[in-house]
C-alpha positions as CSV (number, residue, x, y, z in Angstrom):
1,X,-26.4,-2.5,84.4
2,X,-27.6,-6.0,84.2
3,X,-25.1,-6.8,80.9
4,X,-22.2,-6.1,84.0
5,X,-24.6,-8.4,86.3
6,X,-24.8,-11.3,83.7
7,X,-22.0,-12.1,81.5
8,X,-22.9,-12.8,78.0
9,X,-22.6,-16.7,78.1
10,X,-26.0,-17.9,76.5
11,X,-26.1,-21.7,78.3
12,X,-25.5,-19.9,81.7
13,X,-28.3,-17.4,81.1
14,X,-30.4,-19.9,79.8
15,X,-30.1,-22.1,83.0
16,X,-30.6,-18.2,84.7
17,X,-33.8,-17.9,83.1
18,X,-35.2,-21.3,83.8
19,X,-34.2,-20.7,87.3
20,X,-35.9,-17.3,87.7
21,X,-39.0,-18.6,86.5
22,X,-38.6,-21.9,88.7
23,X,-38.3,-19.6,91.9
24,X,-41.1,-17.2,90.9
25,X,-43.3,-19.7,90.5
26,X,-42.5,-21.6,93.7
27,X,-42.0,-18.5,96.1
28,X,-44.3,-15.1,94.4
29,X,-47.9,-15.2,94.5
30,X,-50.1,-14.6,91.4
31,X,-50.3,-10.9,90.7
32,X,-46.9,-10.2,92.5
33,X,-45.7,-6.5,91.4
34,X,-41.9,-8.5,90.9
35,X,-43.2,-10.7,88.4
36,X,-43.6,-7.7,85.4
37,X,-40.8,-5.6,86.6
38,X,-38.2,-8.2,86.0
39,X,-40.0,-9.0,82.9
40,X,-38.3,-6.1,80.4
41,X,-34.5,-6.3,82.1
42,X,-35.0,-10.1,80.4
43,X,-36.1,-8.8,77.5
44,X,-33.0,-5.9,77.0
45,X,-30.8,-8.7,77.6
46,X,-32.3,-11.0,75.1
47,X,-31.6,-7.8,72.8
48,X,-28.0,-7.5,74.1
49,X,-27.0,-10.9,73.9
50,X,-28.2,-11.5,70.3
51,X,-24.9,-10.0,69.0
52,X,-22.8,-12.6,71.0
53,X,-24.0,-16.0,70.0
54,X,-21.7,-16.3,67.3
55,X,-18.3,-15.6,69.8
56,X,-19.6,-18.4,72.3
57,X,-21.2,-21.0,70.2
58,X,-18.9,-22.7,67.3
59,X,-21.4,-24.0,65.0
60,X,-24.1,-22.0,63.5
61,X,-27.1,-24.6,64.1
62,X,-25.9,-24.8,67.3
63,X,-26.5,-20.9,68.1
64,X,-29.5,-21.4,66.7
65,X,-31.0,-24.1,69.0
66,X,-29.6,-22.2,72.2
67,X,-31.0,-19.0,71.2
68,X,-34.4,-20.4,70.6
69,X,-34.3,-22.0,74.0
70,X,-33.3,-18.7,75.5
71,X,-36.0,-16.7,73.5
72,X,-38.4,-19.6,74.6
73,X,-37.7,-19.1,77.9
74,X,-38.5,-15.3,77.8
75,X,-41.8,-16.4,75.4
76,X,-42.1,-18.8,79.1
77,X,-42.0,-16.3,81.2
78,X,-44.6,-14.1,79.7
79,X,-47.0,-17.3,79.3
80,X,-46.6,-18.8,82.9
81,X,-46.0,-16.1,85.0
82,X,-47.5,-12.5,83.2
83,X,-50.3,-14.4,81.8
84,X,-51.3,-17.7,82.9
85,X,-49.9,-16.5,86.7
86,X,-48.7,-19.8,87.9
87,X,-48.2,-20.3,91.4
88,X,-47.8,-22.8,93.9
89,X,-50.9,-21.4,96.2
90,X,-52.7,-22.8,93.7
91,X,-50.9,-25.6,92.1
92,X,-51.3,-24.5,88.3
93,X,-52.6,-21.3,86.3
94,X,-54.7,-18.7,88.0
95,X,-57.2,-19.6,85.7
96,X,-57.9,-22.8,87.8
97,X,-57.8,-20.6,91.5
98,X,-60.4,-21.4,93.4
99,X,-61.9,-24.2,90.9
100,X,-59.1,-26.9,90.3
101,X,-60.3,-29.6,92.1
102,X,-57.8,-31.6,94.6
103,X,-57.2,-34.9,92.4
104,X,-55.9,-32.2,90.4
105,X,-53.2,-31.2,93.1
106,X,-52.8,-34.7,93.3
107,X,-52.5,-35.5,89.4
108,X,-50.0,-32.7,89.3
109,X,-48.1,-34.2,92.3
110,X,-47.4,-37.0,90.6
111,X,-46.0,-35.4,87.9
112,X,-42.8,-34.0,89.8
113,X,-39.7,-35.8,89.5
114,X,-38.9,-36.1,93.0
115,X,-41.9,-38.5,94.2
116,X,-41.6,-37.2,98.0
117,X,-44.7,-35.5,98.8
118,X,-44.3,-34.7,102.5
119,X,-46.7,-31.6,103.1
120,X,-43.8,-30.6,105.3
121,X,-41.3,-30.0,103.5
122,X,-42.9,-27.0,102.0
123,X,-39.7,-25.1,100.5
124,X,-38.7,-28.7,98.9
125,X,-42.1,-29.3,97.8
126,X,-42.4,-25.3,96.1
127,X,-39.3,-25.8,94.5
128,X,-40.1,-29.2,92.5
129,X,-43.6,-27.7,91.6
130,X,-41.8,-24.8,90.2
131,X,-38.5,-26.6,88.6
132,X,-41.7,-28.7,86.9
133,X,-43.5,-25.7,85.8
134,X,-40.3,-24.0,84.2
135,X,-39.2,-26.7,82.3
136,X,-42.6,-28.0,81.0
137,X,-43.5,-27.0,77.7
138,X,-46.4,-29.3,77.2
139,X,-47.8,-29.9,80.7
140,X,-48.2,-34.0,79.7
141,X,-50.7,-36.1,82.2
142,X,-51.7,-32.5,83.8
143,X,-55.1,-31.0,83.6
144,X,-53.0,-28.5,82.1
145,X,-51.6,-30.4,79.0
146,X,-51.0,-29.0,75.5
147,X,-53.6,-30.0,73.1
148,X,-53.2,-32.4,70.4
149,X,-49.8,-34.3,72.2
150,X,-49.5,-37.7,70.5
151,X,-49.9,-40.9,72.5
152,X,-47.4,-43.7,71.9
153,X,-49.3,-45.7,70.3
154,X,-52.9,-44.5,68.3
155,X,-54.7,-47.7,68.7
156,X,-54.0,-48.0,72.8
157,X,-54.0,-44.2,73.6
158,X,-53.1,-44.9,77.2
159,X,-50.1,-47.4,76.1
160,X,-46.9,-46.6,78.0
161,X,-43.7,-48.5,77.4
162,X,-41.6,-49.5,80.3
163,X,-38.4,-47.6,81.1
164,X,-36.4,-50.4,78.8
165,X,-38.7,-50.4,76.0
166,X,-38.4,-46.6,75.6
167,X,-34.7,-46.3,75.9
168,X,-34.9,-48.9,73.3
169,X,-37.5,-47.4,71.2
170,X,-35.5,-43.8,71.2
171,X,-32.3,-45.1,70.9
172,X,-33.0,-46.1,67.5
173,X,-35.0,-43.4,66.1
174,X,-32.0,-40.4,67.9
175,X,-29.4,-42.8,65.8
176,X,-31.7,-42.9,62.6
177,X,-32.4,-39.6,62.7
178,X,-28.5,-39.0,63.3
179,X,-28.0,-40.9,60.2
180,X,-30.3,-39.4,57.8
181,X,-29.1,-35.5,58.9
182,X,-25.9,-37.0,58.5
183,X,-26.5,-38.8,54.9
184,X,-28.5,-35.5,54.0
185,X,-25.4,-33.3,54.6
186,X,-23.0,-35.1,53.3
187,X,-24.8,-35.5,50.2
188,X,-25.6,-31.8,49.6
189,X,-23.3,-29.2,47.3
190,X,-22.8,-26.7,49.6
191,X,-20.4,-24.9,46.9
192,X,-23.4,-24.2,44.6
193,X,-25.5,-22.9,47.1
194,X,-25.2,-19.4,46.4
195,X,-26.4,-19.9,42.9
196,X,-29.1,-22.5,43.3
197,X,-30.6,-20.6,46.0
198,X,-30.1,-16.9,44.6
199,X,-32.1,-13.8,45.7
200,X,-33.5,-13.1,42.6
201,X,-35.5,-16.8,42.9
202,X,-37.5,-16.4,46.0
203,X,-40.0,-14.3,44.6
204,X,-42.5,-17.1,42.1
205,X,-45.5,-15.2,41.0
206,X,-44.0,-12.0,40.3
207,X,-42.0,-13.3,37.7
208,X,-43.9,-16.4,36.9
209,X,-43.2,-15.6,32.9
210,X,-39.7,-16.3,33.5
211,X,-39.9,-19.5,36.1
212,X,-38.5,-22.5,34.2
213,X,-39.2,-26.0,35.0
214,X,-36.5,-26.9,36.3
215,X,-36.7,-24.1,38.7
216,X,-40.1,-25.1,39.6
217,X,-38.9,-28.6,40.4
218,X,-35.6,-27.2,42.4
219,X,-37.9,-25.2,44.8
220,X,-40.2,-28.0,45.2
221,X,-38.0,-30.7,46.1
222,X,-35.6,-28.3,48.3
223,X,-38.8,-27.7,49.9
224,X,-39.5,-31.1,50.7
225,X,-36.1,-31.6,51.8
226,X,-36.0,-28.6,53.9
227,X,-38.4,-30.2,56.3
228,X,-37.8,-33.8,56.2
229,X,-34.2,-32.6,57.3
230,X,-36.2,-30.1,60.2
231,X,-38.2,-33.1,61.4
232,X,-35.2,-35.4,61.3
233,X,-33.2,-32.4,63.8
234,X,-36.2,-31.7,65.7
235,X,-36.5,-35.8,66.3
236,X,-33.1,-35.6,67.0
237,X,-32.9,-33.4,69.3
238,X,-36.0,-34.3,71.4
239,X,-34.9,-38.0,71.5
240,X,-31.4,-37.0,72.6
241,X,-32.9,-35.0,75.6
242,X,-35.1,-37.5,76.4
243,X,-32.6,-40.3,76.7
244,X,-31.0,-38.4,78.5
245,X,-33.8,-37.6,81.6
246,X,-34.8,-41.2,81.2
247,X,-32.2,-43.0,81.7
248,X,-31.1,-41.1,84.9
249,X,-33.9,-41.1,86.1
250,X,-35.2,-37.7,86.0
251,X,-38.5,-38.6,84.1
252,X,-40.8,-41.1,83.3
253,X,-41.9,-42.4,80.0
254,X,-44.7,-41.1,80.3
255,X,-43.9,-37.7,80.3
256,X,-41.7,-38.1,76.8
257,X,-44.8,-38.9,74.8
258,X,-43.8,-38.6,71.1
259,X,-42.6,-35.2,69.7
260,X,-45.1,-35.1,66.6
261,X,-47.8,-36.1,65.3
262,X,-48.4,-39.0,61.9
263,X,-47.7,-37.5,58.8
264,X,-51.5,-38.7,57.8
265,X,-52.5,-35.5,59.4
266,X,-50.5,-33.0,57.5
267,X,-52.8,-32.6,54.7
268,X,-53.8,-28.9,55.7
269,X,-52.0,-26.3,56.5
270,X,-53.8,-26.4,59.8
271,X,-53.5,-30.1,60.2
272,X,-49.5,-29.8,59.3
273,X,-49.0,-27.2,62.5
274,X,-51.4,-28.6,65.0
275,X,-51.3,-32.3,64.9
276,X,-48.5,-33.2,63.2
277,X,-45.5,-30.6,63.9
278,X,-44.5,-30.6,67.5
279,X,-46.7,-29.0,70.1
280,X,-43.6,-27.4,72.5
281,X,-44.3,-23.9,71.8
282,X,-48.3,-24.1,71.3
283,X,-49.2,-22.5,74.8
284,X,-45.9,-19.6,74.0
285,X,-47.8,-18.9,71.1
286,X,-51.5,-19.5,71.7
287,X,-51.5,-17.3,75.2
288,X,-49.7,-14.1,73.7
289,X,-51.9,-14.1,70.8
290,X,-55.1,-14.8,72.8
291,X,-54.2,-12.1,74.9
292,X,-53.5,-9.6,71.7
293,X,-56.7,-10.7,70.4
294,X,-59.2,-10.4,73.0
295,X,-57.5,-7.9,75.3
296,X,-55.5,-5.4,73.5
297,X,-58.0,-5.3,70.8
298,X,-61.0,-6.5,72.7
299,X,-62.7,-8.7,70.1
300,X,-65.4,-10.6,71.4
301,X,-65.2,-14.2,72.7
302,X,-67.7,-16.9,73.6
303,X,-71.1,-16.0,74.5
304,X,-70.9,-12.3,73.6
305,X,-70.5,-12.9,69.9
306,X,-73.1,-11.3,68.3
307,X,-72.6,-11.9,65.0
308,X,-70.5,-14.2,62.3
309,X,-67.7,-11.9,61.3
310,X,-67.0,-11.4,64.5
311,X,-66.4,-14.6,65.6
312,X,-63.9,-14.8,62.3
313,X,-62.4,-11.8,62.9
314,X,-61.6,-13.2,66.3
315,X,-60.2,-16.1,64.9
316,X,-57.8,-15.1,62.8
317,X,-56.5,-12.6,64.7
318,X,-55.5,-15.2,67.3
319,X,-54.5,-17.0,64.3
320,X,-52.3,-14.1,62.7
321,X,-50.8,-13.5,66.0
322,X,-49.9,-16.9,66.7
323,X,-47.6,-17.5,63.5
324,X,-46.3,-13.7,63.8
325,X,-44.9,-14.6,67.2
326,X,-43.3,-17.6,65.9
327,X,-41.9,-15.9,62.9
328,X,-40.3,-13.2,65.5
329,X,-39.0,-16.3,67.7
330,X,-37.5,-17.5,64.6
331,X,-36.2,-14.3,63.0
332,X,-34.3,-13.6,66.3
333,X,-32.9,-17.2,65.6
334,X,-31.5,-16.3,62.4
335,X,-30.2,-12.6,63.6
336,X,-28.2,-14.8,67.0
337,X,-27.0,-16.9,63.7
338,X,-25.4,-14.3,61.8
339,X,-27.8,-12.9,59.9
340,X,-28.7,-9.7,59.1
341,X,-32.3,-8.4,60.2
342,X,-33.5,-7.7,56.6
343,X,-31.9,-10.6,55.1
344,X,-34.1,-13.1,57.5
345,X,-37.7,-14.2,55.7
346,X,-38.9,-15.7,58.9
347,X,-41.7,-13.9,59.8
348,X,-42.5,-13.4,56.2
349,X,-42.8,-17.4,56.1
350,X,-44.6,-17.7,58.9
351,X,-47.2,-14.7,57.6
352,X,-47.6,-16.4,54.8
353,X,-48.8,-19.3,57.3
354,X,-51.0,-17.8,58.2
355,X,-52.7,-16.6,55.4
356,X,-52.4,-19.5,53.9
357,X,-54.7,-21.2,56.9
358,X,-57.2,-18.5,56.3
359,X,-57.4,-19.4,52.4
360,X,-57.5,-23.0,53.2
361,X,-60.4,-22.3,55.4
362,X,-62.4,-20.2,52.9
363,X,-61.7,-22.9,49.9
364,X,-63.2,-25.6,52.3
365,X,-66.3,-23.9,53.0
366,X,-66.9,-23.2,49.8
367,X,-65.5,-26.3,48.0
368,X,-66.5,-29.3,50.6
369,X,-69.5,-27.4,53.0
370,X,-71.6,-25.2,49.7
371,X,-70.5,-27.2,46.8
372,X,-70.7,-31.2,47.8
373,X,-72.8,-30.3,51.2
374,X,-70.1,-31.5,53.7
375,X,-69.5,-35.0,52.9
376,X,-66.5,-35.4,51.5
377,X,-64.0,-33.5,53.6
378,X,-62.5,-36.9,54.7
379,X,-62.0,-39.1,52.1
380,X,-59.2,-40.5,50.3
381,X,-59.5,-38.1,47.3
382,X,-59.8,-35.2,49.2
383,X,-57.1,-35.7,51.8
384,X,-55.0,-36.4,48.5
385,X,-55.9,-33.1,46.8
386,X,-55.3,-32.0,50.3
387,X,-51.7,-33.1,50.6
388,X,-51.1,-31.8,47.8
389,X,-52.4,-28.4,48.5
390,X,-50.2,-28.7,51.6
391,X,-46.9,-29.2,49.0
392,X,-47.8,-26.3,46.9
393,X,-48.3,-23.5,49.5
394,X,-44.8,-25.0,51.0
395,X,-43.0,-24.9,48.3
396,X,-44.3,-21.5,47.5
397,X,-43.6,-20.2,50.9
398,X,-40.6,-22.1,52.3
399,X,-38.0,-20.3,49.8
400,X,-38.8,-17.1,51.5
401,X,-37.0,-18.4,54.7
402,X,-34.7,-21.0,53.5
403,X,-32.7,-19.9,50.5
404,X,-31.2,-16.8,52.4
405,X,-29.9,-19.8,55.2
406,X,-29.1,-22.1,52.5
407,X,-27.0,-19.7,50.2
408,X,-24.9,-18.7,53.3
409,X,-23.8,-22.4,53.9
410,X,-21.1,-22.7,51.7
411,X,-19.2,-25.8,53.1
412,X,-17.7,-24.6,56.1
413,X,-17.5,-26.8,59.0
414,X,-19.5,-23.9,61.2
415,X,-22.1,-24.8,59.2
416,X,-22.6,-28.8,60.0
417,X,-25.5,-29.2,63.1
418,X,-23.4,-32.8,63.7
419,X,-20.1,-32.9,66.0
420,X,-19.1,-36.0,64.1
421,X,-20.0,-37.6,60.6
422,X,-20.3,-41.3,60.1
423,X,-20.2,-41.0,56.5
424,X,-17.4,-39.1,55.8
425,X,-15.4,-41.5,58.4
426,X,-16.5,-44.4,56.6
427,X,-15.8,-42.5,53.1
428,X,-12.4,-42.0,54.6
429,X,-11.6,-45.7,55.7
430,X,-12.1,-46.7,52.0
């Protein structure tokens, strides 16, 4: 019934979502009986639409980036209204009713686009709190804020630039950013794909007697490559939006505060997810998982703790959870895309993630806390061995989920994430 409601165009259901979530929060109270029974006709339509990216959308990164806004969205809508229980009686999460203090309503307030305020204009007033909410992913300058957001500049962490300065600022990192995706793609062999990036060499250790050198070298260096090209889209992409609400006035600066994090900080696993990759889908993680962890499996939290391995096993749970959600969010990507279930290693890489943060953990203790008694955990040497570390368990890992995307782009023009190329216009005017 609600595929003949809702036609299967993924930009007008994404605007849909947004919408329904903008409206429930302005208009249905926290613990509203509507609020989980619209919940799973969203989610059978997620499930129906997958199979119809591909006739809507031209260009395979492109279905990619819609789907993983409309699978966001539905990630949104379990966070802020089924978990969190946003409203506007209370101006944030239900966590906060009864506590959030008034400069808090206020703080929030100011946060809204639209900067009229009047108390009386109470269905204008629920709508731009909610429109707010439903298209916030990291809460910035709210008590509410995703942790670890960068500032704009580390030394002055309360620097903001002026309207000009930003446009300025983001106009040349969305056109370097352009460039290099652009340099990277045109440089690239697509036609040897398939063979470079073969099933039979994702798996390492299971046939580490035949791995040769120049194998080794292939999946480190794709690996590096693989992500500086992610964090030049994901640049891309967020600067492009944010032009785009700055410069007509939508936002502010200040709430565009830079997508990630200094590299600096990528030398653990940990460090690489939390402060330096972008923070946009922490709380559609981090509430899921919590709610796995110490509700569906009720694990201890805080005070009643009673002893060490439960506060661990608590941890990474949450911990397991959080990067199995965002394999799934990315395995659905790669399904919209094209791709077959099975042939996906998404949620394999993102496992692996995981476990790779519970090694690194371990190896600390024991290396840094029982070995050199704690001291040494920040210095140059370490952060270097660190880094390092951080290249390895990538390089191991990132295969898994990249050489099944990378041996299915063979060239075509379905496969380029840019409308235009500078390169090959310039290669043509020779």
């Amino acid at each position: 019934m609600i595929a003949s409601l809702l036609p299967p165009l993924p930009i007008i259901y994404l605007i849909f979502q947004k919408s329904l979530i903008a409206l429930l929060v302005s208009f249905s109270p926290q613990g509203s009986i509507l609020r989980p029974m619209i919940f799973p006709f969203l989610v059978l339509y997620n499930y129906y639409l997958l199979p119809k990216y591909v006739s809507y959308i031209p260009r395979t990164p492109w279905i990619a980036f819609v789907c993983e806004e409309i699978t966001s969205a539905l990630l949104d809508y379990l966070e802020k209204l089924l978990l969190s229980q946003w409203s506007f009686e209370t101006y944030g999460p239900s966590v906060a009713a009864g506590t959030a203090k008034k400069a808090d309503k206020e703080t929030i307030k100011r946060l809204v686009p639209d900067e009229q305020t009047d108390r009386g204009r109470d269905i204008w007033e629920r709508l731009k709190f909610g429109a707010w909410v439903a298209t916030s992913s990291r809460y910035i300058g709210s008590p509410y804020q995703a942790r670890n957001v960068p500032p704009y500049s580390k030394l002055n962490p309360f620097f903001v630039p002026t309207r000009l300065e930003f446009l300025l600022m983001w106009s040349i990192k969305f056109i370097v950013c352009y460039l290099i995706i652009d340099v990277m793609t045109q440089a690239s062999q697509p036609e040897m794909n398939p063979i470079i990036y073969a099933e039979s060499y994702v798996p390492f250790f299971s046939r580490l007697a035949e791995v040769t050198i120049e194998e080794s070298i292939t999946r480190i260096f794709t690996s590096i490559l693989y992500w500086f090209g992610s964090y030049a889209i994901v640049q891309m992409y967020f600067t492009g939006f944010a032009l785009i609400s700055v410069s007509t006035g939508l936002d502010r600066p200040e709430l565009w505060r830079p997508i990630c994090g200094p590299l600096s900080e990528a030398y653990t696993i940990r460090g690489f997810w939390s402060l330096f990759w972008h923070q946009t889908m922490r709380k559609r993680f981090t509430k899921p998982a919590r709610y796995i962890t110490f509700h569906v499996f009720n694990l201890p939290r805080g005070h009643s703790v009673d002893s060490e391995f439960q506060r661990l096993l608590a941890r990474y749970t949450e911990v397991f959870f959080v990067f199995l959600i965002s394999g799934l969010l990315h395995h659905v990507m790669d399904v919209a895309s094209g791709m077959a279930w099975t042939e996906s290693g998404a949620t394999t890489f993102f496992v692996m993630m995981a476990t790779g943060v519970m090694m690194e953990d371990a190896m600390q203790w024991v290396f840094y806390d029982l070995l050199m008694g704690g001291d040494e955990r920040g210095r140059s040497w370490a952060k270097g061995l660190g880094f390092l570390w951080v290249i390895l368990v990538f390089s191991y890992a990132t295969p898994f989920w990249a050489y099944p995307m990378l041996r299915r782009n063979t060239g075509e023009i379905n496969n380029d994430i840019l409308p235009w190329s500078v390169v090959a216009y310039l290669k043509a005017k020779k």
